[in-house]
N, C-alpha and C positions, 0 to 999 in steps of 0.2 A: 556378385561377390563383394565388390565394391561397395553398395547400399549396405549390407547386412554390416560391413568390418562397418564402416558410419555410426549405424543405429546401435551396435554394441559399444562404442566409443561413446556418444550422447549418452547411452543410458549407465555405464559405470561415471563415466563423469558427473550424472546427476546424481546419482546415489551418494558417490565420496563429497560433491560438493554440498548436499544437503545434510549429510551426517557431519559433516565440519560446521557448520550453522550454529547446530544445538550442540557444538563440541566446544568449542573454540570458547577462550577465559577472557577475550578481548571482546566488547561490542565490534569495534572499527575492522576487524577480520573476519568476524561472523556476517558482516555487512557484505563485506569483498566477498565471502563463498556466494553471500545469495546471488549478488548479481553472476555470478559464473553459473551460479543454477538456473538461474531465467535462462541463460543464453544456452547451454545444452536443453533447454526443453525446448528452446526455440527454434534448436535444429532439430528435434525431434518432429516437431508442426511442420519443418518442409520435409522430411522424407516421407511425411506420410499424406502430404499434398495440400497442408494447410497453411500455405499461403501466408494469408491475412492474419489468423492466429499469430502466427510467428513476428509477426511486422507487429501486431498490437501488443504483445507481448516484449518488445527489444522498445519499441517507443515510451510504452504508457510504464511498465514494471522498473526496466533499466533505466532510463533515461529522464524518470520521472520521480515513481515513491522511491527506488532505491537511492538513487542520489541524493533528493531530500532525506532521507534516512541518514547518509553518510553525512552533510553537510550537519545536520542534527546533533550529531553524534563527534563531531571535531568541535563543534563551539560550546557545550555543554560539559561540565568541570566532573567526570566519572574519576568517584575514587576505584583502583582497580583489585586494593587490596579486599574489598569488600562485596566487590565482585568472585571470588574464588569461593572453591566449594570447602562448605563448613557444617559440622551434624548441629542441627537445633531441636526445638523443642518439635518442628514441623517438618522434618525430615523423614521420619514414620508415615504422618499421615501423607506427605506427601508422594510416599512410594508405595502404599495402597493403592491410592488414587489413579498412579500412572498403573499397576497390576491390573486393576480395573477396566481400564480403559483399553488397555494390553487384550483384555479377554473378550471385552466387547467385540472389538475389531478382528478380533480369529473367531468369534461366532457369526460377524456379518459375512466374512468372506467364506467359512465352508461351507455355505448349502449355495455357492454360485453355479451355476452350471452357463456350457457355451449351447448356446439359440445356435437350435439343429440349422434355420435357416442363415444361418449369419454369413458362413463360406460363400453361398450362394447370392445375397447381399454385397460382398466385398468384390466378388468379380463382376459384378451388373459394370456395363459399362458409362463413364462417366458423359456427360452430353456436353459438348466440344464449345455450347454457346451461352451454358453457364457457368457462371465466374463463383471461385469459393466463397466471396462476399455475400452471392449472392442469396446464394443454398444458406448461410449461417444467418444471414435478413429473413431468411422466408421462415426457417425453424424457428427464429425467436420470438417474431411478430403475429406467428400465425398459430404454432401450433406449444409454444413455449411462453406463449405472450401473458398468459396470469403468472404464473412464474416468476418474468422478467420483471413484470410490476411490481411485485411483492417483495423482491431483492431488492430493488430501487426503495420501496417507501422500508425498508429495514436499516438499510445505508441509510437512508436520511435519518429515523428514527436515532442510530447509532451516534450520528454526527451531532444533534442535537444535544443528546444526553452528554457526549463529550463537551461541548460550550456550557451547559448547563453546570457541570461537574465542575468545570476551570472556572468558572465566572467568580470572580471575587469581586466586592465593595470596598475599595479602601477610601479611610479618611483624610482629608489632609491634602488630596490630589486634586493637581489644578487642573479643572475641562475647560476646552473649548466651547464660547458657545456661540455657533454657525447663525439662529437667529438674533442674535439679541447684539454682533457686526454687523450684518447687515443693514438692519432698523436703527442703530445709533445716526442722531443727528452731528454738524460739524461744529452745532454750540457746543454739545456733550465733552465732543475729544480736543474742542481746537481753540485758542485762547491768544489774543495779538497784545501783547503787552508793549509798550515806551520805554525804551532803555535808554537812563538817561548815559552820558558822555563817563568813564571812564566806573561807573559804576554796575555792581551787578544785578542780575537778577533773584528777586527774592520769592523761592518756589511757596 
């Protein structure tokens, strides 16, 4: 009884806190639901015995992009008035688009049906001398493992096009240049001049 009130708790809490996400008029609050959504899905990952999920997920999401997201989002000057919602010229097409998408995702989800074996799957019993870690190592590497690759060079792929996108040339900016300190001689930078008595030096 206990578990079930839980999992119904985690899972309206994820719901209201993920529909406050894409609700909310403020970046800075929409920021604060997500991490409140990481963390009921995180107690969703331990009731249903996943551990390690829950942990990677309160470390890497919370306490990592989310924050940096937040910290992002205090030191960068958001006008908020321009932020609110307003009809423009892209307001139509952009509510096709979501109708669209809308339709797509109720055609993928009606022809689901539940794997007659699945009950029978979920009561197998667990083996006492492996660890969630370990089960989630052996599907990614083994049997998930082109998969896992291919998300990885996507990510990289992603991250690149982002530096590529931001890279700007400006002119006018003074570099550093690492070899050319280095290799400088002390005739180059260093000069003993005679100063005579109450006189100065003449640069």
């Amino acid at each position: 009884m206990g578990e079930s009130v839980l999992y119904l708790v985690f899972i309206l809490g994820l719901l209201g806190s993920a529909t406050g996400v894409i609700m909310m008029q403020t970046p800075i609050h929409s920021l604060l639901l997500l991490i409140m959504t990481f963390f009921n899905a995180a107690g969703l990952f331990l009731l249903w015995g996943a551990e390690f999920l829950a942990m990677v997920l309160v470390i890497v999401y919370v306490g990592a992009v989310a924050v940096f997201f937040l910290f992002v989002v205090m030191m960068i000057d958001i006008d908020i008035d321009r932020l609110k919602f307003k009809f423009s010229a892209y307001t139509g097409f952009s509510m096709f688009l979501a109708f669209v998408l809308f339709v797509e995702l109720v055609i993928a989800i009606l022809p689901w049906k539940t794997w007659e074996k699945a009950v029978d799957v979920i009561a197998l019993p667990i083996p006492q001398m492996v660890t969630n870690t370990a089960v989630i190592g052996n599907h990614l590497y083994t049997q998930y493992f082109y998969i896992f690759q291919l998300s990885g060079l996507l990510l990289l792929l992603a991250m690149i096009g982002a530096i590529l996108l931001t890279l700007r040339t400006r002119n006018g900016n003074i570099y550093q240049d690492i070899a050319r300190q280095v290799n400088r001689e002390p005739s180059n930078t260093l000069q003993i001049k005679k100063v005579d008595f109450r006189k100065g030096v003449d640069i």
